[in-house]
C-alpha positions in Angstrom: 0.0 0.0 0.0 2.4 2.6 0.9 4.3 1.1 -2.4 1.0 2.4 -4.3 0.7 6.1 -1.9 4.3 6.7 -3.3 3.7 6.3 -6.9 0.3 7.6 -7.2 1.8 11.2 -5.4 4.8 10.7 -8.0 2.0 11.0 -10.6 0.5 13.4 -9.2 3.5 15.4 -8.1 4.5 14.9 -12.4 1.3 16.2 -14.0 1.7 19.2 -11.4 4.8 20.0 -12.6 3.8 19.9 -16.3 1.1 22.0 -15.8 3.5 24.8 -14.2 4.6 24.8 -17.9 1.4 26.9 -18.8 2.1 29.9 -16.8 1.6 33.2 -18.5 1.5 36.8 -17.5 -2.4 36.7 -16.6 -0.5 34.1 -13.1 0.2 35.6 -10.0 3.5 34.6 -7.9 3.5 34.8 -3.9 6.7 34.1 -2.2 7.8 34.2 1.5 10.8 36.1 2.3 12.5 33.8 5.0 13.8 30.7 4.2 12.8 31.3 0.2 14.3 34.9 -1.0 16.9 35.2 1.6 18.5 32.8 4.2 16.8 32.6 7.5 18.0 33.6 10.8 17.6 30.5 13.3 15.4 32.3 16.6 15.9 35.5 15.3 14.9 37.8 13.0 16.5 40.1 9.6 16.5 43.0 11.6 19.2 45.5 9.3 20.0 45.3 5.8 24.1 43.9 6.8 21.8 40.7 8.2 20.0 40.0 5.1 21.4 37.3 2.6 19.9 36.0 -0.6 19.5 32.5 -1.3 22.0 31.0 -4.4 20.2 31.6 -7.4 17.2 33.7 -5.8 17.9 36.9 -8.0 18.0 35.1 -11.2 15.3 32.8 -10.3 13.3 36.5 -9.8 14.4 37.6 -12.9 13.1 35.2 -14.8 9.7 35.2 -13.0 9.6 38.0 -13.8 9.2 37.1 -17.4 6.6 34.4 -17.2 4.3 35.8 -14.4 2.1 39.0 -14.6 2.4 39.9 -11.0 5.0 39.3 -8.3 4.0 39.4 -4.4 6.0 39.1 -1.2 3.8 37.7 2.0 5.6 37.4 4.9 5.0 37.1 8.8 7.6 39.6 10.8 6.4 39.2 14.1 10.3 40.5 15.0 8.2 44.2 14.8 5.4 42.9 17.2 8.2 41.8 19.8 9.6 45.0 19.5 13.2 43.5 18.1 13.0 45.8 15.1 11.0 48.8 14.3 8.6 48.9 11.2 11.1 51.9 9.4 13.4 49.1 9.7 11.5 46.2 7.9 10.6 48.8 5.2 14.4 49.1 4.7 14.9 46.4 4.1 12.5 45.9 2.0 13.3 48.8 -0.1 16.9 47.6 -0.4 15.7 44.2 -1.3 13.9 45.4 -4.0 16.2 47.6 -5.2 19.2 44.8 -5.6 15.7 42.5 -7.3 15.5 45.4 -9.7 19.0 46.1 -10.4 18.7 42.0 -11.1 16.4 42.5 -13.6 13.5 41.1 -11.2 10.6 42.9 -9.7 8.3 42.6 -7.1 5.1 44.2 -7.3 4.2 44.6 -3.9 5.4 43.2 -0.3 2.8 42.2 2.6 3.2 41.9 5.8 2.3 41.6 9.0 3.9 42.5 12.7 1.1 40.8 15.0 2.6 38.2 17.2 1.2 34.5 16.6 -0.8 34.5 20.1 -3.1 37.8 18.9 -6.6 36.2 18.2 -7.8 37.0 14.5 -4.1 38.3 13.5 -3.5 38.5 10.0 -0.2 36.2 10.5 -0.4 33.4 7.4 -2.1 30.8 7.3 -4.8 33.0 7.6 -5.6 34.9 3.9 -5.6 38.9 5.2 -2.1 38.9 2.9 -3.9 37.5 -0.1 -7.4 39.6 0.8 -4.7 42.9 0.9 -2.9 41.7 -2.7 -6.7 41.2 -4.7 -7.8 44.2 -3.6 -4.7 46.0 -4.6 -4.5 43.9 -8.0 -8.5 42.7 -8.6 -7.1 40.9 -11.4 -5.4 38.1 -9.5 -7.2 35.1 -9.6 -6.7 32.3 -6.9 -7.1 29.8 -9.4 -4.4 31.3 -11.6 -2.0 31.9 -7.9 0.7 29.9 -7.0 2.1 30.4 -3.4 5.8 29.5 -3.0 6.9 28.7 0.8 9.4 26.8 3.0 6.6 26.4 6.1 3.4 24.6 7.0 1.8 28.2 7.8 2.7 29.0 4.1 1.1 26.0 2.7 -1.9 27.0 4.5 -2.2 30.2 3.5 -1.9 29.1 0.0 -4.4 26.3 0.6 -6.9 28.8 2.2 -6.7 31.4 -0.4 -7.1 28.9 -3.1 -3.5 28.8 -4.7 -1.7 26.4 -6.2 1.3 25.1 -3.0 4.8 25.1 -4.0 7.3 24.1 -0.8 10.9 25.0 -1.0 13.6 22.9 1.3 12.7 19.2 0.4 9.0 17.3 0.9 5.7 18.1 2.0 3.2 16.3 2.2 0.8 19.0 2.2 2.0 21.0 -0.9 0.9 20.5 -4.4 4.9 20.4 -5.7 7.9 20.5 -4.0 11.1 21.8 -4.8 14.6 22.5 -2.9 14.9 25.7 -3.6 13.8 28.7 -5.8 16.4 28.0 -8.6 15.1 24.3 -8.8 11.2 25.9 -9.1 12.4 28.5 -11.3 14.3 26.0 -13.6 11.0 23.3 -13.7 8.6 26.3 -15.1 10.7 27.9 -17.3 
């Protein structure tokens, strides 16, 4: 039986990948930032641009997403600002210089989202819960969840993706709970292009 669960998600896991082949510019990109753009601090948190690191291959990867997808979306919990390790003039920054080296790339991002609430607030807009996504659409009313593919390297971003209705790519190995998996962004970016 577990023989037959393998192969069937191989199967699966292969027509998934082929249809990444159709992507054109009316598909909608959401990464995370930790763990998928840039490398993640263990128990801490980017808190200045001298901490920030991209990933081998993320600025490339970008650039050619950039090609293939109409819009590009950062989502990404930064509870660091709700613990009061880093203020939010710092996590816009960063983002700004992150964006800047995407664009000197030859990448862009269309717009980052965020959120500072710590995971014990009730009703925070923390991922997996879609506030991020509910932000992006009404930003950009052309994005489609059907037509959304949510790239992650954590459970909470599978569910987010899941609960908006996107299509789950997982970075950093298996998951069980994503549509594809991939190591890392340069693998993703390689399979779709």
């Amino acid at each position: 039986m577990r023989s037959l669960n393998r192969n069937f998600f191989r199967a699966v896991d292969l027509c998934m990948k082929n249809f990444l082949k159709d992507i054109d510019p009316s598909w909608t990109l959401f990464l995370d930032r930790d763990g998928v753009i840039n490398r993640r601090l263990v128990d801490d948190y980017i808190k200045h641009w001298g901490e920030f690191e991209f990933l081998p291959g993320v600025l490339d990867s970008i650039g050619l997403f950039s090609k293939l997808f109409g819009r590009i979306i950062i989502v990404t919990n930064q509870q660091g600002v709700g613990k009061g390790w880093m203020t939010e003039d710092q996590l816009k920054e960063i983002h700004g210089k992150m964006i800047d080296t995407i664009e000197q790339a030859g990448g862009k991002v269309d717009a980052i989202y965020y959120c500072t609430d710590l995971k014990d607030i009730p009703d925070n807009c923390r991922k997996p819960a879609v506030a991020m996504f509910e932000k992006a659409k009404k930003d950009f009313p052309e994005i489609a969840s059907e037509k959304s593919i949510m790239v992650g390297d954590s459970r909470s971003d599978m569910e987010f993706g899941k609960n908006a209705g996107m299509i789950t790519v997982f970075i950093g190995g298996e998951n069980n709970s994503a549509n594809v998996c991939f190591e890392d962004l340069k693998s993703f970016a390689s399979a779709i292009s």
